[in-house]
C-alpha positions in Angstrom: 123.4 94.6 62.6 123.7 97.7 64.2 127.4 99.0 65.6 127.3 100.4 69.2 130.0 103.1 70.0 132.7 102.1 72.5 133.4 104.0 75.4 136.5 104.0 77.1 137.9 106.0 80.3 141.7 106.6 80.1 143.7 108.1 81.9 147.7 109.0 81.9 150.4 110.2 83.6 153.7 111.9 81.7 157.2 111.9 83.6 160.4 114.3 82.0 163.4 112.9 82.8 166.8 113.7 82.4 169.1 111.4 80.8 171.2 110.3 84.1 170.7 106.9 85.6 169.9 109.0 89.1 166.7 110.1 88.0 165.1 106.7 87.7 164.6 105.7 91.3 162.7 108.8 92.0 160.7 108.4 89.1 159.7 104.7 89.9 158.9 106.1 93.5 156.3 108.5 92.0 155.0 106.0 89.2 154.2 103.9 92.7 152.4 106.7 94.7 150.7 107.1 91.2 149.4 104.0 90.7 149.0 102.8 94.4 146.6 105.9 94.4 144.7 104.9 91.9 144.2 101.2 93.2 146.7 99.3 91.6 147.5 96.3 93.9 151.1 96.2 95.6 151.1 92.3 94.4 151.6 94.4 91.1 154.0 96.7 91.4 157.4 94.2 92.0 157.0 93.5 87.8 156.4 97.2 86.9 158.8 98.4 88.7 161.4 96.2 86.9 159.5 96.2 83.4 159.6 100.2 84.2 163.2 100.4 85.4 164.5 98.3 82.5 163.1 100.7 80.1 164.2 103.6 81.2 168.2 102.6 82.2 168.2 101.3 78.6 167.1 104.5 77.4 169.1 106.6 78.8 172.5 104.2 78.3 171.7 104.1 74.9 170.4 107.6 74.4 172.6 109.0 71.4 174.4 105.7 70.0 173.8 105.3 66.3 172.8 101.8 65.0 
């Protein structure tokens, strides 16, 4: 059996934010255009968004508390 090489196309997108709760509307306004402009459906976005916002006000609450 031979092996075939896989290809795959990826593509990313990197965001710096601050750590202040104001920064994450902005940023979930750009991760929108982002994706809307790269086809993602709108039916999509309501469970990124919150996946997405989730993530990063944990983050940045919990940016510097020890375990």
């Amino acid at each position: 059996m031979t092996s075939h090489p896989t290809m795959r196309y990826r593509e990313g997108a990197e965001f710096e934010l601050s750590p202040d709760l104001e920064v994450v509307k902005p940023a979930l306004a750009k991760l929108r255009t982002y994706l809307t402009d790269r086809g993602i459906p709108a039916s999509e976005w309501n469970p990124l968004q919150l996946a997405t916002a989730e993530a990063l006000n944990n983050a940045i609450i919990h940016v510097g508390q020890k375990k």
